[in-house]
C-alpha positions in Angstrom: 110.9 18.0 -31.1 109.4 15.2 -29.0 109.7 11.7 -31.0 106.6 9.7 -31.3 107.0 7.2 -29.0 107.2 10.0 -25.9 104.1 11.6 -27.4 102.2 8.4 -27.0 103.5 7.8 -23.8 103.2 11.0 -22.4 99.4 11.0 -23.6 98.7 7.5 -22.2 99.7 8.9 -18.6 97.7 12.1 -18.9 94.9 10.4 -19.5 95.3 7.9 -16.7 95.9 11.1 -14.0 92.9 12.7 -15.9 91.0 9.6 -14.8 92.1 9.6 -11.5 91.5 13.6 -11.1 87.9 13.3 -12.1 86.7 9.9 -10.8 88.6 11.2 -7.4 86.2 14.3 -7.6 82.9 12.1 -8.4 83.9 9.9 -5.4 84.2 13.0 -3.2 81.2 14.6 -4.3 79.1 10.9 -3.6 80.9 10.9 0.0 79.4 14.3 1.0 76.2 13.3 -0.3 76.8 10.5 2.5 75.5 12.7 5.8 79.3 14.0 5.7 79.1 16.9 8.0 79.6 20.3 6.8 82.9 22.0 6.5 83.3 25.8 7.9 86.6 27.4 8.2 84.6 30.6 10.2 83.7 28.0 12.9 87.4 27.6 14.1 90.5 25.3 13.4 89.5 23.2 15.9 86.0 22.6 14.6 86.8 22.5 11.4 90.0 19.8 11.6 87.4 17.9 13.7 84.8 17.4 10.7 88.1 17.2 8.3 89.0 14.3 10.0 85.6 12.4 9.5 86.0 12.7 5.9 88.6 10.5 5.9 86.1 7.4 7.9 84.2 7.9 4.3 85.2 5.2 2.3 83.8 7.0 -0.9 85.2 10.5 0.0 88.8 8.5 1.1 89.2 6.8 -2.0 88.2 9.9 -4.1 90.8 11.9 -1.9 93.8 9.5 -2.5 93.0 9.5 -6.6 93.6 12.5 -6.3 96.2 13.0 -4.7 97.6 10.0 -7.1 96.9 11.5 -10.6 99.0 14.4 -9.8 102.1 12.0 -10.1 101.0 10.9 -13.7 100.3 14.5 -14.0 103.9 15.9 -13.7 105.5 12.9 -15.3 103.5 13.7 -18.6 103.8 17.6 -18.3 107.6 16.6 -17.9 107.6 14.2 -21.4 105.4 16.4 -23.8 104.5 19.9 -22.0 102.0 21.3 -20.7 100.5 22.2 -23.8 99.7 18.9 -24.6 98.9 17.4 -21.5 96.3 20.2 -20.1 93.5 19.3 -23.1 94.0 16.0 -22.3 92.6 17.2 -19.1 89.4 18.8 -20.1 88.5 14.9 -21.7 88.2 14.0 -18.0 85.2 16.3 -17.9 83.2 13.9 -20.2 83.8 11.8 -17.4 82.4 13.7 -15.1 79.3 14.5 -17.1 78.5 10.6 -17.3 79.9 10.1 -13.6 77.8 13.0 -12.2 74.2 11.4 -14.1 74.6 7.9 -13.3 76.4 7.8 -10.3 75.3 10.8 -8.2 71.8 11.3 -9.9 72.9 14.9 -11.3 70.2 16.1 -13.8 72.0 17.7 -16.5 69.6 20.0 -18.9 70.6 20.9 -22.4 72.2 24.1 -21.8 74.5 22.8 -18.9 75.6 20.2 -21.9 76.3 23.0 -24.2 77.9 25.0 -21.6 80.7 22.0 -20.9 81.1 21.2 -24.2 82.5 24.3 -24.8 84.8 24.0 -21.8 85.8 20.7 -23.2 86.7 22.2 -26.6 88.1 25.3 -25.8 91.7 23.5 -24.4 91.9 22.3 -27.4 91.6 25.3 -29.3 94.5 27.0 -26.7 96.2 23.8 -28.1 95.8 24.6 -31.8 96.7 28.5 -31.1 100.2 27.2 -30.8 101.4 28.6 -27.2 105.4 27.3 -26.6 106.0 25.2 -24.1 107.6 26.6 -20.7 110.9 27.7 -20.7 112.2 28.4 -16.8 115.2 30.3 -16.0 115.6 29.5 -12.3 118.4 32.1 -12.2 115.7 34.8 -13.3 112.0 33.9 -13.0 111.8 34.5 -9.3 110.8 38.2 -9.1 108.2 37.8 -11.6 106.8 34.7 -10.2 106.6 36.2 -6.7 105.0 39.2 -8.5 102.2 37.2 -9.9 101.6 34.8 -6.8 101.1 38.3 -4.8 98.5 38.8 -7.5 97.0 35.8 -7.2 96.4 36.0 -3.4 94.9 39.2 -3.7 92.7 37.9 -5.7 92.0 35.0 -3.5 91.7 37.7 -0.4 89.7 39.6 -2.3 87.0 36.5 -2.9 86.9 36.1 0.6 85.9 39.3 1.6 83.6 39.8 -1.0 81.9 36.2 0.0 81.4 37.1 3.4 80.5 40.3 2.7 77.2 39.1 0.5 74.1 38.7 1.9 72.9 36.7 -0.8 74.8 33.8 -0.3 73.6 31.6 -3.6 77.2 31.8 -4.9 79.1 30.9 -2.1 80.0 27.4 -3.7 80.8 29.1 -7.3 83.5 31.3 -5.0 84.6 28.3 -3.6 85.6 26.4 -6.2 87.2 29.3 -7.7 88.9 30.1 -4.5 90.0 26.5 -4.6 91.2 26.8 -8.1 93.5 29.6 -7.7 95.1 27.7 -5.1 95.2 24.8 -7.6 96.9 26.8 -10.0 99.3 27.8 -7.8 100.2 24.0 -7.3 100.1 23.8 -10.7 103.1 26.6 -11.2 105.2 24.9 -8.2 104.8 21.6 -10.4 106.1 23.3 -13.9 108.8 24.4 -11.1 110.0 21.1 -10.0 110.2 19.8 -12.9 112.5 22.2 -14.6 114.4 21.8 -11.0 114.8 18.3 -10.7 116.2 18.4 -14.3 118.8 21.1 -13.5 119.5 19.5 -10.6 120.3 15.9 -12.2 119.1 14.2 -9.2 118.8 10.3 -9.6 115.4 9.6 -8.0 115.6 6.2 -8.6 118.4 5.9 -5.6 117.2 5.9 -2.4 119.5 8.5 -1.7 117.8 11.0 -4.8 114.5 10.1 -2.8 116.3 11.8 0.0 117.3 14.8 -2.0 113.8 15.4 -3.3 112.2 14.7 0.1 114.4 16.2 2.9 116.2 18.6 0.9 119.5 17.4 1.8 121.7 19.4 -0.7 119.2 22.4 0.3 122.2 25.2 0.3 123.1 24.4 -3.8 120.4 26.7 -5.7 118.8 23.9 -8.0 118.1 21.3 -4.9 116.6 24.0 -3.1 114.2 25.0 -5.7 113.1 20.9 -5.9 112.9 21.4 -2.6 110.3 24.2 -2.1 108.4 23.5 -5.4 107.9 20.1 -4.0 106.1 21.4 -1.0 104.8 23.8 -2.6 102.8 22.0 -4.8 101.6 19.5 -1.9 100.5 22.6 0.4 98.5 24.6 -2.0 96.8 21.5 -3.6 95.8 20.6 -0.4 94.0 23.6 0.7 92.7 23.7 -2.6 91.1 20.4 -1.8 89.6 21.5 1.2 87.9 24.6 -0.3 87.1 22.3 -3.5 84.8 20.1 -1.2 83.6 23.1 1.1 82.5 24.5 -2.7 81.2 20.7 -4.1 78.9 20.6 -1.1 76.8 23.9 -2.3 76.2 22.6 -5.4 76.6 19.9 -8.8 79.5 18.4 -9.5 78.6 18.5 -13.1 78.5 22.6 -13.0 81.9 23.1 -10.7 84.0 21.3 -11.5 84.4 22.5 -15.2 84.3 25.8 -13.9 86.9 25.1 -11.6 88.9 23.1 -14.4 88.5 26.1 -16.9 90.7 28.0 -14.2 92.9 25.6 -13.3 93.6 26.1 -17.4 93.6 30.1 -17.8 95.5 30.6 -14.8 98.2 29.0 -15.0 98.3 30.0 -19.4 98.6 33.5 -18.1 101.5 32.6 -15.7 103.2 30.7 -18.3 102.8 34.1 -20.6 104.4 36.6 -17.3 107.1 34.3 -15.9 107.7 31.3 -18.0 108.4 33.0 -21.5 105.6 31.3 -23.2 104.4 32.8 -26.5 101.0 32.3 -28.8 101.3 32.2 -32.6 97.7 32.1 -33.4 96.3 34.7 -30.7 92.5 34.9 -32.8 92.7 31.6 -31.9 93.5 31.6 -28.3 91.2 35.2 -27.8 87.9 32.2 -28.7 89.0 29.4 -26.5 88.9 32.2 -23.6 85.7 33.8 -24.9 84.2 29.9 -25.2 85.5 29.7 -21.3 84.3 32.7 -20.3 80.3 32.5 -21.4 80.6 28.9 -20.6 81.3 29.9 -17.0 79.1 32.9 -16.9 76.2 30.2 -18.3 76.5 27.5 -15.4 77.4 30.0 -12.6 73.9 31.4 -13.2 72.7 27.4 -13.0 74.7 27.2 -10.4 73.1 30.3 -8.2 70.0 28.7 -9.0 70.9 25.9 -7.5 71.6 27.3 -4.4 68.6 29.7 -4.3 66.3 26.8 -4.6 68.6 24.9 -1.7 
């Protein structure tokens, strides 16, 4: 049972990463409005790490990038007090942000039943909340073979996407695959996080010695099981939330911030749920309850991706 006093705590930091996750995304969205050029992974590497690198001359776009990259240390400091369970609908009040950020600041128009459409995606979290899922429970010693089953899964899926994008001739949903291309690589992040923290706590590392900085960092005691799982879920999580940045902003410049990023958000939720149900032994008391939240996501998403290829059609 977490005490009171961790509970508020734990909700004050999630919603200081929230902030920094979606003010981050507004700032990156009002950089690429800035003549940014256009990023293309089919054009090359060396093209594309060219116009990457231009990004970061964007004072808007670099200060987006690095809150970021910030609220993901608030992030796994609260999933570490309360769980995951509390902190991810914590999250989706960061999409409020966004809807204010993306009208005032980036000059998105937002109609009534784009309005609609997020606030479902903001209440649905809530509702996963209420349907009472546990909180993760990781076995180190035996959630590997699962977990690699489901990351093969997951790049299929993002292979998959790929193809199909490329193969389309009507390109008015290439951002929409984007962003969810960038999501499942977000999710995956998100998994390596729930790892590391379980590690670093079976590992009993003292990260406030310079030494325990080593451990984390270089891997030092790599060869004992625990440090090597801090290790690799460490990197882990800072690999695949990086390329997820790069096809998040390859996705933001097809289309609103307001309409993406929710999607985008609503997979970064589900994904990761469904992991937690395959290799973390989570469970769900109230599934009636959890079945809504993911029909709420589900038309929500189907409702702006249609805005969404509008959007692009008329681009």
């Amino acid at each position: 049972m977490i005490d009171l006093l961790t509970l508020i705590l734990g909700i004050i930091i999630a919603l200081i990463a929230t902030f920094c996750t979606n003010i981050g995304v507004a700032l990156q969205k009002k950089g690429l409005k800035e003549g940014l050029p256009e990023l293309n992974l089919e054009r090359g590497v060396g093209d594309f790490g060219k116009n990457f690198l231009k990004y970061f001359k964007n004072k808007s776009w670099a200060i987006g990038f690095f809150l970021g990259i910030i609220g993901w240390i608030p992030f796994v400091i609260a999933q570490g007090m309360v769980g995951i369970i509390v902190v991810q609908p914590l999250q989706s009040v960061g999409l409020i942000i966004m809807v204010i950020i993306a009208s005032k600041m980036l000059d998105e128009k937002i109609s009534v039943i784009e309005i609609i459409s997020i606030g479902m995606l903001i209440v649905a979290p809530f509702f996963i909340a209420f349907s009472g899922i546990s909180n993760t429970q990781i076995n180190l010693n035996a959630f590997v073979l699962p977990f690699l089953i489901f990351l093969s899964i997951l790049f299929l899926f993002i292979i998959l996407f790929i193809l199909i994008e490329r193969k389309l001739s009507d390109k008015k949903l290439n951002g929409l695959f984007k962003v969810t291309i960038a999501a499942l690589f977000f999710s995956i992040g998100g998994m390596f996080a729930n790892i590391l923290a379980q590690a670093y706590y079976d590992a009993s590392i003292n990260i406030i010695s310079p030494f325990g900085w080593a451990e984390v960092l270089f891997g030092i005691f790599w060869f004992e099981y625990f440090h090597l799982w801090v290790f690799l879920s460490l990197y882990g999580l800072l690999l695949f939330n990086f390329i997820g940045i790069i096809f998040q902003n390859i996705g933001l410049q097809k289309g609103k911030a307001v309409v993406l990023w929710p999607i985008q958000c609503s997979i970064n939720l589900i994904v990761p749920v469904m992991g937690g149900f395959l290799i973390f032994n989570q469970s769900v008391i109230m599934m009636p309850l959890f079945i809504l939240a993911l029909t709420m996501i589900i038309i929500a998403t189907i409702i702006l991706s249609r805005f969404q290829a509008g959007l692009e059609e008329s681009n």
